[in-house]
Backbone bond lengths (Angstrom), bond angles and torsions (degrees), N, CA, C in turn:
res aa  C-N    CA-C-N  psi(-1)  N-CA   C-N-CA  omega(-1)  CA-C   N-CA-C  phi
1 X - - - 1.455 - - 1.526 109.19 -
2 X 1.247 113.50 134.00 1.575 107.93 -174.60 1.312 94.47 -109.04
3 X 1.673 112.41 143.39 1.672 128.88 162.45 1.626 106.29 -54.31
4 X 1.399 102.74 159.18 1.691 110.32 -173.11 1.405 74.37 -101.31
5 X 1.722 105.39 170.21 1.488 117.40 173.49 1.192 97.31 -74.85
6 X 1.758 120.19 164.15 1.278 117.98 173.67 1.525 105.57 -98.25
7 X 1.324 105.66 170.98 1.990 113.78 -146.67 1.822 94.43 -63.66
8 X 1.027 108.21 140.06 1.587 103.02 156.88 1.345 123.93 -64.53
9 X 1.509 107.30 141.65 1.430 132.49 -173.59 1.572 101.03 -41.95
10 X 1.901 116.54 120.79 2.029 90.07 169.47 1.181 112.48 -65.63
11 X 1.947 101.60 168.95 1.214 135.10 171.24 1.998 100.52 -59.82
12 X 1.380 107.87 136.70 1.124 100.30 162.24 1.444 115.66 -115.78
13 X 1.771 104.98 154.87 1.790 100.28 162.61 1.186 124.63 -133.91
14 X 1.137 116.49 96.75 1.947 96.92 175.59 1.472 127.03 -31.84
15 X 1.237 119.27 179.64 1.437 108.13 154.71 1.845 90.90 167.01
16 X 1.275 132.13 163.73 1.464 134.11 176.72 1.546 97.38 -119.72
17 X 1.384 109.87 166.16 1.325 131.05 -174.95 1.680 91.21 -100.21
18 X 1.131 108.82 148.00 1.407 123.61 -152.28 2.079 103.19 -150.37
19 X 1.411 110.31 120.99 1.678 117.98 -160.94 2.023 103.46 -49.47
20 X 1.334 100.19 -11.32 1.714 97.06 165.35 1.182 105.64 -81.29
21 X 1.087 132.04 -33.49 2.032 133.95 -169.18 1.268 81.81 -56.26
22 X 1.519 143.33 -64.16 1.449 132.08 -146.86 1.079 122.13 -72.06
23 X 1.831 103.54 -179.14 1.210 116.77 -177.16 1.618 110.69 -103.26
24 X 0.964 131.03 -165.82 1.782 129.92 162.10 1.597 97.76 -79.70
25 X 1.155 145.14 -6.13 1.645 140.18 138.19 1.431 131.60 -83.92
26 X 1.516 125.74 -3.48 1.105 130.11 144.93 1.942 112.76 107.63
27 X 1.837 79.74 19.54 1.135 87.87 -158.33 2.048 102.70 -108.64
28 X 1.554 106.73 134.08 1.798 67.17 -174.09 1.688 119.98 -73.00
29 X 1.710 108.51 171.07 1.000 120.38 -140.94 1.709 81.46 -87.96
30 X 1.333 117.97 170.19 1.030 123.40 -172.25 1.608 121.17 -86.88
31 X 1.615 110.54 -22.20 1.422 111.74 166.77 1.404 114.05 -73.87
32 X 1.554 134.43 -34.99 0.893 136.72 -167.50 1.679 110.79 -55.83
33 X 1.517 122.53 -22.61 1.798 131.76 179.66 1.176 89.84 -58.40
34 X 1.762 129.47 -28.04 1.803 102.55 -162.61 1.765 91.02 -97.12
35 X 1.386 133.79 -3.93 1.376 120.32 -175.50 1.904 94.98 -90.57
36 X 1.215 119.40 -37.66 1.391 118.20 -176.69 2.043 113.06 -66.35
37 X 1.601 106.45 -20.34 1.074 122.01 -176.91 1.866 99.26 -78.21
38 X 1.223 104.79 -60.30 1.636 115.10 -171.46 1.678 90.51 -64.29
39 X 1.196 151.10 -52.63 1.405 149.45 167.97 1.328 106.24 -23.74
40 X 1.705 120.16 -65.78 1.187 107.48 152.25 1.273 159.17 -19.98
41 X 1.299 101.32 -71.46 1.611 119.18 173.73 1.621 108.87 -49.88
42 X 1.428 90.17 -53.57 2.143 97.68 173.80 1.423 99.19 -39.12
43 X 1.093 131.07 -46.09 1.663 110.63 -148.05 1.713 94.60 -108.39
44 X 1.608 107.20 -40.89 1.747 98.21 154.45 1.802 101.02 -7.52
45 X 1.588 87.98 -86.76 1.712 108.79 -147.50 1.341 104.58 -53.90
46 X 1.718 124.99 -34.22 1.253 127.59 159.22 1.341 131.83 -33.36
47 X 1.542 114.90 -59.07 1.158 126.16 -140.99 2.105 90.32 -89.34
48 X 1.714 104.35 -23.86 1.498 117.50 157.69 1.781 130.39 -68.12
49 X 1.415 99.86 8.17 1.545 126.32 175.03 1.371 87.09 52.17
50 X 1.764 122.85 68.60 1.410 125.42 150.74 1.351 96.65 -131.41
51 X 1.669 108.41 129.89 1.802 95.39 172.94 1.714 92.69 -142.20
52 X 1.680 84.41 128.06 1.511 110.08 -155.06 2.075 100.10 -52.42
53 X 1.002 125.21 -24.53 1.408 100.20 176.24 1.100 116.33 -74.10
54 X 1.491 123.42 -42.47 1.446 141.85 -174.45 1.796 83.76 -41.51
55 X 1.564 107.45 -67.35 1.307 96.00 -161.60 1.318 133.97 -30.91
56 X 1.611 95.15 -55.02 1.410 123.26 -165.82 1.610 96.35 -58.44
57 X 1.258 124.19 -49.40 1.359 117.91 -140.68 1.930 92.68 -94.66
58 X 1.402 124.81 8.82 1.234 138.78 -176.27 1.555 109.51 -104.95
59 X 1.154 112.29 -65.28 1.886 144.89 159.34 0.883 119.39 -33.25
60 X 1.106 101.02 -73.57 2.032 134.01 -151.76 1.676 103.17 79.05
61 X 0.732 113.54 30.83 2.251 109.96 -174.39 1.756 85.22 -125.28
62 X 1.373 98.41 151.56 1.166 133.80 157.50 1.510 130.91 -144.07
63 X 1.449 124.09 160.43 1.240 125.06 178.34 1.348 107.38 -81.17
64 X 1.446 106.07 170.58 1.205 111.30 -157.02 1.776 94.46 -154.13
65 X 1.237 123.16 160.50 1.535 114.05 174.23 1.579 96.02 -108.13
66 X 1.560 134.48 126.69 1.664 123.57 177.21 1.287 98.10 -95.06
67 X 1.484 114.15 -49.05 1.869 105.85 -159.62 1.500 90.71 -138.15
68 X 1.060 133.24 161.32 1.608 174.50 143.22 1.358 130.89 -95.44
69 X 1.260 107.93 100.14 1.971 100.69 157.74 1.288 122.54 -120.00
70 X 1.415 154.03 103.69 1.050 146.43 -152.10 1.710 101.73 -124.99
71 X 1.109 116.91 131.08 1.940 140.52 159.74 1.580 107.35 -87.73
72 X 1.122 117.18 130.61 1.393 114.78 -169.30 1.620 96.07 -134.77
73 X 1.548 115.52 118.37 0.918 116.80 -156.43 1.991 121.16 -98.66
74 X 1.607 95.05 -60.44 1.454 113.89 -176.73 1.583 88.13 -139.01
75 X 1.570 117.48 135.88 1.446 129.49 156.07 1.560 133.57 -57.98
76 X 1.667 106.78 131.30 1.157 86.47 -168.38 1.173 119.73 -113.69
77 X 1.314 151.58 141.78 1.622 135.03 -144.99 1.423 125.81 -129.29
78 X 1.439 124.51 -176.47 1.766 110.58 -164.73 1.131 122.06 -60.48
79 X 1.314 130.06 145.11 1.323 131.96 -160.63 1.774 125.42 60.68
80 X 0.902 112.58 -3.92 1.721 117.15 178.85 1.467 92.46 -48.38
81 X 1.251 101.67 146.56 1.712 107.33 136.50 1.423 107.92 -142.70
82 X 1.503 68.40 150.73 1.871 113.96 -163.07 1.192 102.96 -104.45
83 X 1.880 112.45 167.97 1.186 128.43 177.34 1.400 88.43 -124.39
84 X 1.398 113.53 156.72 1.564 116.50 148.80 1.546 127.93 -142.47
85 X 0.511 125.05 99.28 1.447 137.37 -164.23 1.744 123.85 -84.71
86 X 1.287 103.77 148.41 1.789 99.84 -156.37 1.389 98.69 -136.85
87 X 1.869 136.80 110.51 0.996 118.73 -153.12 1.718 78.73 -141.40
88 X 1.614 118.58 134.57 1.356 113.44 -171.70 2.009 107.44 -89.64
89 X 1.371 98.34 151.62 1.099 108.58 -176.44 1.153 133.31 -82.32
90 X 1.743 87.99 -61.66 1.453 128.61 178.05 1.938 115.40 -127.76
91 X 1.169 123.69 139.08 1.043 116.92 148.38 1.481 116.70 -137.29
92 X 1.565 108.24 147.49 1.321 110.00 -171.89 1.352 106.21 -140.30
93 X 1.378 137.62 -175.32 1.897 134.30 -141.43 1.860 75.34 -92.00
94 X 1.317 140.12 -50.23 1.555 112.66 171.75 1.524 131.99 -99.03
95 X 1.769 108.21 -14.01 1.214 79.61 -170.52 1.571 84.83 -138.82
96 X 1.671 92.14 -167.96 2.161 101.69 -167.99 1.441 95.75 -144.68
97 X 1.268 114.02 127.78 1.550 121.82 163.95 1.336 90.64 -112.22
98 X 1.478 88.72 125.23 1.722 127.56 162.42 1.800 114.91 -91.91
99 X 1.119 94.43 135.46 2.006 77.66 165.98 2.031 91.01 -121.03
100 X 1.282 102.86 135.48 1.379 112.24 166.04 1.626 114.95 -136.65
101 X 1.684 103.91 145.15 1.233 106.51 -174.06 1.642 98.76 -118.81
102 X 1.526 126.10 -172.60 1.177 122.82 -156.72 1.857 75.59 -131.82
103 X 1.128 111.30 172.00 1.813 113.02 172.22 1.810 102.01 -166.28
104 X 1.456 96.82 131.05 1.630 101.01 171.21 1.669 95.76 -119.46
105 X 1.696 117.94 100.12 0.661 120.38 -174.10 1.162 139.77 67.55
106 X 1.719 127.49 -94.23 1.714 118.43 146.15 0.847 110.21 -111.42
107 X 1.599 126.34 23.92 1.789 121.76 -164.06 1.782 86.04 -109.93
108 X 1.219 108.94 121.38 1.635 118.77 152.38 1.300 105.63 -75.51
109 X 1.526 108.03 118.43 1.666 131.09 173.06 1.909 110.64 -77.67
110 X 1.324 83.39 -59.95 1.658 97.16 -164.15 1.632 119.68 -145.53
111 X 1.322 112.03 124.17 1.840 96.98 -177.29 1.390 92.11 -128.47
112 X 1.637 119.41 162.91 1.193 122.38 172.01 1.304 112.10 -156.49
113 X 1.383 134.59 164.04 1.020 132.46 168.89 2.022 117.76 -108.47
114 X 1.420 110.30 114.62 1.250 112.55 166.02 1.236 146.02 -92.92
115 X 1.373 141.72 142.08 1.243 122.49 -152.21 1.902 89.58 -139.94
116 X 1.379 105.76 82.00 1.413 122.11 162.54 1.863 134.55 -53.32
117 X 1.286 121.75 74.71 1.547 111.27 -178.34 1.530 113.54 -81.81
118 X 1.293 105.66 150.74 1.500 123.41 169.53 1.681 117.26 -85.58
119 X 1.000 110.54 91.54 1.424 122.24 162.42 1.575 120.74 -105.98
120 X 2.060 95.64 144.60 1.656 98.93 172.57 1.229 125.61 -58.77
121 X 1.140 118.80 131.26 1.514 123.75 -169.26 1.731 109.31 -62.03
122 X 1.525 130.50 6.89 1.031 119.82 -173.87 1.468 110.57 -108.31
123 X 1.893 98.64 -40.07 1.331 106.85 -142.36 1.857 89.77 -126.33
124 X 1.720 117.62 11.94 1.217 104.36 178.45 1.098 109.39 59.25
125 X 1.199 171.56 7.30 1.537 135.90 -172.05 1.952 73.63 -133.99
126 X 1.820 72.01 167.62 1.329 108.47 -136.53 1.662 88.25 -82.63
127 X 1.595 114.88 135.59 1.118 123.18 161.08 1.413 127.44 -133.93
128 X 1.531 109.08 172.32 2.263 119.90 -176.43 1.707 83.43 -25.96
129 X 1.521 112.45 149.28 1.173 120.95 118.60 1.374 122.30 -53.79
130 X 1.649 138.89 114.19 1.582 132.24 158.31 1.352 111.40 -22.83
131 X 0.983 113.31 124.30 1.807 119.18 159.21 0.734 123.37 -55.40
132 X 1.163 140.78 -13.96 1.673 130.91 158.68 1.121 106.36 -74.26
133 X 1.593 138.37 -52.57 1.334 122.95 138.41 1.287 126.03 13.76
134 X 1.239 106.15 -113.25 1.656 127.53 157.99 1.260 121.72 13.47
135 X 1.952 102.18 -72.32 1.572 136.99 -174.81 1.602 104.51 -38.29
136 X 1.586 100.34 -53.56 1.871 130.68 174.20 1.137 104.26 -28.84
137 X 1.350 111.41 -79.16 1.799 124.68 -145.61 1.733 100.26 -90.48
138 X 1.210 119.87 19.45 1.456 110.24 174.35 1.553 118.93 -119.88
């Protein structure tokens, strides 16, 4: 029986909390974890020399967000900086669940699991992940 490889190290991202992240308590707002999460993934896919217009305008496919679950742990507040990190789960011929968590330091803020499909940018429905794609996440 052969061992599977063990998971690759996540993607990391910096980023600071900024007086728009908040709330009128100073706390950030709770939708804002899925814009600091998708911030991520952008530079994920970047830093994998994929950059989502190039794609689109090469392809015609784009990502898409299908489902969301997010745990929200400890608040994180003005000026923090955060990490967020994007570590793949699943990949399949359209779509990729990511799970990413948010981190202030050693405090886990927020983790979630995402489930990203590839659809044509015209007609929505769901198409291949590109193989070069693919090549990436394995």
């Amino acid at each position: 029986m052969t061992a599977s490889p063990p998971p690759a190290a996540p993607f990391r991202h910096p980023l600071r909390v900024y007086w728009e992240d908040t709330d009128a308590g100073g706390v950030v707002f709770y939708a804002n974890y899925l814009k600091f999460f998708e911030r991520a993934r952008t530079e994920w896919l970047r830093s994998l020399g994929i950059g989502q217009q190039a794609l689109r305008e090469r392809t015609g496919a784009i990502f898409i967000v299908a489902e969301t679950q997010v745990r929200y742990l400890r608040p994180a507040r003005l000026d923090d900086a955060l990490e967020v990190t994007v570590a793949v789960r699943e990949a399949g011929r359209a779509s990729i669940v990511v799970a990413q968590q948010a981190w202030c330091g050693d405090a886990l803020l927020a983790e979630g699991t995402i489930r990203i499909g590839c659809v044509d940018h015209g007609t929505f429905r769901p198409v291949r992940i590109p193989i070069e794609i693919q090549d990436c996440l394995r």
